[in-house]
C-alpha positions in Angstrom: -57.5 30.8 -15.4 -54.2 30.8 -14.2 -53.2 30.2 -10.9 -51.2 33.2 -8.7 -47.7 31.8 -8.4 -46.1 33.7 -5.1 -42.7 34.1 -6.6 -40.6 34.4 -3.5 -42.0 31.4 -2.0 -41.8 29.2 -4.8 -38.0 30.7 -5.7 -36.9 29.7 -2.1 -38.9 26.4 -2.1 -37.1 25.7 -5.6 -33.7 27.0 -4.2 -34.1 24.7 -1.2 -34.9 21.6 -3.2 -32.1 22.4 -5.4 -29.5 23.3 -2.7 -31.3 19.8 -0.9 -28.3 18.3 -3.3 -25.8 20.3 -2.2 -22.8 17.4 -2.1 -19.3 17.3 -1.5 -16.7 15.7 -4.1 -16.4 12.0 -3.5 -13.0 11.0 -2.4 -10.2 12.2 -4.4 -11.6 12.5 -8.1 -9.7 12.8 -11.0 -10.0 16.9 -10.7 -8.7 16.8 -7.2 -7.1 20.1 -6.5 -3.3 20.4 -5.3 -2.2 24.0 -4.4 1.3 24.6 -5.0 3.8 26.8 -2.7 7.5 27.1 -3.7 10.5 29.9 -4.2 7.8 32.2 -5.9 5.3 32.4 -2.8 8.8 32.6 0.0 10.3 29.3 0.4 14.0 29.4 0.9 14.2 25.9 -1.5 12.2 24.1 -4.0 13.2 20.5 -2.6 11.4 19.9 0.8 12.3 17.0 3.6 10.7 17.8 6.1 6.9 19.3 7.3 5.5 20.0 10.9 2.7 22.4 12.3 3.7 24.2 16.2 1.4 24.9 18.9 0.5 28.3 17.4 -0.9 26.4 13.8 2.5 27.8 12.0 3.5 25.3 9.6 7.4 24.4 9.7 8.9 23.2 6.4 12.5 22.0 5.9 14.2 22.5 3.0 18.0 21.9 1.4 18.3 25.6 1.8 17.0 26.5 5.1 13.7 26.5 7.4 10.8 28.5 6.7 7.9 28.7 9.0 4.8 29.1 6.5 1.7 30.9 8.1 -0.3 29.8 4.9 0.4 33.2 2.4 4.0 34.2 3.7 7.5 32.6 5.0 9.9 33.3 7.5 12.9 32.2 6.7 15.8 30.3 8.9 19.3 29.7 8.2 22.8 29.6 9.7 24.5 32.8 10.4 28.4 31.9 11.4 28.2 34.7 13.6 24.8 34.2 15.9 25.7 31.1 18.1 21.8 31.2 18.0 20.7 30.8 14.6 20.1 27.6 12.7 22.9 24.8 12.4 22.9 24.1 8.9 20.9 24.8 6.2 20.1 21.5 5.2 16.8 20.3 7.1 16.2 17.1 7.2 13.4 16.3 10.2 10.6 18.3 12.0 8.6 17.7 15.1 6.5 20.2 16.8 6.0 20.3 20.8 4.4 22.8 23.2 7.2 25.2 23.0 8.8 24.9 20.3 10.4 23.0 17.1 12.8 20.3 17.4 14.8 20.2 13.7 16.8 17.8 12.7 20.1 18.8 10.5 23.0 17.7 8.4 24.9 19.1 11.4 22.9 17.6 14.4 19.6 18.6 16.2 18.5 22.0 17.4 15.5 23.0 19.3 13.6 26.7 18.2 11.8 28.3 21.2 8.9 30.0 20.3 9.8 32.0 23.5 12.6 33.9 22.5 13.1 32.9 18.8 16.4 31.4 19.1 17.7 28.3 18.1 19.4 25.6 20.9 22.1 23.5 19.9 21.4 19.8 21.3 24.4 17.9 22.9 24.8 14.3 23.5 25.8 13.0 27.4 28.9 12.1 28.0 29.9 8.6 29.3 31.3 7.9 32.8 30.8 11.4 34.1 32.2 13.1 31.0 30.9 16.2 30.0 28.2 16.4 27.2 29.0 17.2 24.0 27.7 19.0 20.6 25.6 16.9 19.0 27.3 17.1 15.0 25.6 13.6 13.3 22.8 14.4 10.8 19.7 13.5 12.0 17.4 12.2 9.6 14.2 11.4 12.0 12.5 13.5 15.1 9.2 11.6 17.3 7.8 13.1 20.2 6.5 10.1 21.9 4.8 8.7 25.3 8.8 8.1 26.5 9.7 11.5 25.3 11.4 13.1 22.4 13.6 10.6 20.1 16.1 11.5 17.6 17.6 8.9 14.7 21.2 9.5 13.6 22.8 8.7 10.3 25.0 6.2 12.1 22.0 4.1 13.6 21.2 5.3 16.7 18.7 6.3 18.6 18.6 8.7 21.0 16.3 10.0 23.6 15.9 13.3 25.4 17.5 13.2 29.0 17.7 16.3 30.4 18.6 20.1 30.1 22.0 21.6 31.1 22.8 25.4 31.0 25.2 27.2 28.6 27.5 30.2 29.4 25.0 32.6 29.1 22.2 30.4 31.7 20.5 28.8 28.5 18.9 25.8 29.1 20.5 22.7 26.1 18.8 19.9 25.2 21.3 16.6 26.4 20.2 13.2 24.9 21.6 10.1 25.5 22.4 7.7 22.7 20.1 4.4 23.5 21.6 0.7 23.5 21.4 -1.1 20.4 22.7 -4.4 19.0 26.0 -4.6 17.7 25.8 -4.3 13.6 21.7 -3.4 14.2 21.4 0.6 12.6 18.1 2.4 12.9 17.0 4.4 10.3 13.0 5.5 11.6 11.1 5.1 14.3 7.3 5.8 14.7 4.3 5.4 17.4 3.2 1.9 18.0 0.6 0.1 20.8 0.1 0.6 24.3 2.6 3.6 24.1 5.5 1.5 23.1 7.8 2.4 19.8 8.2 0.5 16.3 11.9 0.8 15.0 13.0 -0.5 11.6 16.8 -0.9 11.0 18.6 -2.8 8.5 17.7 -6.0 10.7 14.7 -5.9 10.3 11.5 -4.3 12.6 11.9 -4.1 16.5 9.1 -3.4 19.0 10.9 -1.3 21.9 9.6 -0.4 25.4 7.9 3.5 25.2 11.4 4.5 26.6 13.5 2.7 23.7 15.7 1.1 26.0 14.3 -2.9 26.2 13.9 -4.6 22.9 10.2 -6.8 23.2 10.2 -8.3 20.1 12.2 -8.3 16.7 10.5 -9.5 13.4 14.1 -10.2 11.4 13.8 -8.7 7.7 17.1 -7.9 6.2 17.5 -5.3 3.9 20.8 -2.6 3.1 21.1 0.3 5.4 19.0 3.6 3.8 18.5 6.6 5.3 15.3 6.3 3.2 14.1 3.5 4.9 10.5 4.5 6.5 7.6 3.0 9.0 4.2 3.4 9.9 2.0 1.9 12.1 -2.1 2.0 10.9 -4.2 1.7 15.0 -7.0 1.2 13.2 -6.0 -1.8 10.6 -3.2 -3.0 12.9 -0.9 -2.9 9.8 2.5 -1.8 9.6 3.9 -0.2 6.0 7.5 0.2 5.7 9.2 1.8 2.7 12.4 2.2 1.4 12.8 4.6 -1.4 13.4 4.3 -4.7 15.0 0.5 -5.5 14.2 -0.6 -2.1 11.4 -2.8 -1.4 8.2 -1.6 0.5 5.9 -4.3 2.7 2.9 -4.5 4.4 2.4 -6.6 7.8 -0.2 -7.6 9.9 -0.1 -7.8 13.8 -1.4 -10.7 14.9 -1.1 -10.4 18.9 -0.7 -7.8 21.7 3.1 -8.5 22.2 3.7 -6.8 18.6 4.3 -10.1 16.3 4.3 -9.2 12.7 3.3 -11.3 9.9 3.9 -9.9 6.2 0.4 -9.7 4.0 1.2 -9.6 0.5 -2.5 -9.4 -0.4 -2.7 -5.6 0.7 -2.1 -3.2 -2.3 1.0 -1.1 -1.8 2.8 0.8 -4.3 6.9 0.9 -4.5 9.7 3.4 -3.8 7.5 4.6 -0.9 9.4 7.6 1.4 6.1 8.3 3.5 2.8 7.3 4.9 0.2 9.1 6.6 -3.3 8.7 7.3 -6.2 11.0 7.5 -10.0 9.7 8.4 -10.3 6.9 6.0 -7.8 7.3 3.4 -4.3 5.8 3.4 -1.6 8.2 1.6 2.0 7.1 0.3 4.5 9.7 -0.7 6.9 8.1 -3.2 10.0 9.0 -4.9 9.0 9.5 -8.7 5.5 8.2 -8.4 3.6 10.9 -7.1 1.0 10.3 -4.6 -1.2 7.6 -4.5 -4.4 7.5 -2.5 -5.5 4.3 -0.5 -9.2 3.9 -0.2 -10.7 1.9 2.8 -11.5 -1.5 -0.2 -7.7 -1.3 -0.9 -7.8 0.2 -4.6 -5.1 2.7 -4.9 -5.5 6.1 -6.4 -2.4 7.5 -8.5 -1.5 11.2 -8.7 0.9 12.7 -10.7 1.8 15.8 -13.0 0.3 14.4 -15.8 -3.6 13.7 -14.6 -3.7 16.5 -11.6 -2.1 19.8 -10.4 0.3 17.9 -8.2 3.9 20.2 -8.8 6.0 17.0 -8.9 6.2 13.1 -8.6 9.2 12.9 -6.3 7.2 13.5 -3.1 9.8 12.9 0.0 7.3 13.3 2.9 4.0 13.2 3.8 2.2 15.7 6.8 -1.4 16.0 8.4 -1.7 18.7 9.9 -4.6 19.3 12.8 -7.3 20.5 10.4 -6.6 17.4 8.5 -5.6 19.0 5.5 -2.4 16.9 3.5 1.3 18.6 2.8 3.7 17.2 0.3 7.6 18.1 0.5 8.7 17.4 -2.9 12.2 17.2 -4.9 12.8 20.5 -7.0 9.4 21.4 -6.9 8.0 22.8 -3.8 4.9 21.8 -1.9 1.7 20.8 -2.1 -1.4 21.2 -0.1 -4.7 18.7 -0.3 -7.4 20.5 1.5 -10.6 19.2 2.2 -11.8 23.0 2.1 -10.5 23.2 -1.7 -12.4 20.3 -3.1 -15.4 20.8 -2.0 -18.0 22.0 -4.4 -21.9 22.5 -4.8 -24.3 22.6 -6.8 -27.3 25.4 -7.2 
């Protein structure tokens, strides 16, 4: 005689064993999923720079034709209009940084800050020497960090400059005035980035220079001379104590170690690195580097590097020019010609039933 099966019970017991291996995909498989966003979906350019997420969880991305602030399915797009002193200064974007307030962006015709306020675009000036007035800021400005000291700015000439104060225009609008920090003579910066005990990590042409949180005291200099790039790129790992700077394509990328509290650096040739990095960025475990021309690759905590590119994923190109984690930890990539990609947790995850 056969024994009464209940079938609901044994369906959700069965259900519950099965759902018991209910996994998610381990880190970054070969069918990792890469959703694209370009022209098509609302962005003013296919090439992107620049990526950075407000206060509100808008995303920001800086293109070679404009600004677009990216709310995950639509765009609103920025760019100059000649006759709004309040719009946009030029359409080529090349630096983001979000704050309380606002966006600072960085330009090929200075820096201008948008306030979330009122939706208008202020025009930063630089302060003028021996009681001269301030001026328009004009330089493109290839880096923005909001930092411990403030918010920094790096200029195509090699400087760095630092937020100051606010002045008011014509019509009572407060301006952005930064002041263009002391550097060596023949020394240019090219990025700047976060480092220990709220203190900055600068890398020129020189080499790599620790500076005090307000970047106006030089504490240590680790000499490593290389040719002047706005390309060049740093990035400072709290957890490992590394440093990873990169240089492009034909440049040459290092790792370091630091090996005291002061900030000495000591180059480790043992770590795994790939070339022609333009980015690094870090989210949980994972180390990723954004290069020009070959794709992404994926650092695991062993060191083994994981490649992606057009031809083994859905990544849209291989000349990735920045990297961006955003709050919810999900990945952006600004590529050349061929829009952006998103690596979200949330989209590769799967289970099983």
């Amino acid at each position: 005689m056969y024994e009464k099966i209940n079938y609901p019970s044994y369906l959700f017991l069965l259900l519950s064993a099965i759902l018991g291996l209910v996994a998610e995909a381990a880190p970054l498989p070969s069918n990792t999923y890469f959703k694209r966003t370009g022209i098509v979906q609302g962005l003013p350019d296919n090439s992107v720079n620049a990526i950075a997420e407000d206060s509100l969880g808008f995303l920001w991305v800086g293109t070679w034709n404009g600004l677009a602030r990216y709310d995950g399915r639509t765009s609103k797009i920025f760019r100059n209009n000649a006759a709004d002193p309040t719009s946009l200064t030029n359409d080529m974007v090349r630096s983001l940084a979000g704050d309380s307030a606002g966006v600072w962006v960085g330009s090929d015709n200075g820096l201008d800050y948008y306030s979330i306020a009122d939706g208008h675009f202020r025009h930063c000036h630089i302060s003028g020497e021996h009681g001269k007035p301030s001026y328009r800021m004009t330089d493109r400005v290839s880096r923005v960090l909001i930092a411990d000291g403030g918010v920094f700015a790096v200029s195509i000439n090699g400087n760095i400059l630092r937020l100051e104060h606010h002045d008011r225009d014509s019509d009572g609008q407060p301006v952005p005035v930064f002041r263009i920090l002391p550097r060596p003579a023949g020394r240019r910066y090219a990025d700047i980035c976060r480092f220990t005990r709220g203190r900055l990590l600068a890398y020129s042409n020189e080499g790599i220079t620790v500076l005090s949180a307000d970047g106006e005291r030089e504490i240590i200099h680790t000499p490593t001379y290389t040719q002047f790039d706005t390309n060049l790129n740093i990035y400072f790992d709290p957890e490992k104590r590394r440093v990873i700077t990169g240089a492009g394509i034909g440049g040459i990328c290092r790792a370091y170690r630091v090996t005291d509290s002061e900030g000495t650096l000591e180059e480790d040739r043992s770590l795994p690195i790939p070339d022609a990095i333009m980015s690094t960025v870090k989210i949980d475990s994972i180390t990723y580097f954004a290069t020009d021309g070959g794709g992404l690759f994926a650092q695991m905590p062993d060191g083994k590097l994981t490649r992606f590119i057009p031809a083994n994923s859905s990544i849209s190109g291989d000349a990735i020019y920045t990297a961006y984690a955003d709050r919810d930890n999900n990945l952006w990539l600004g590529t050349y010609r061929s829009g952006m990609c998103l690596l979200s947790p949330e989209q590769n995850r799967y289970t099983v039933y």
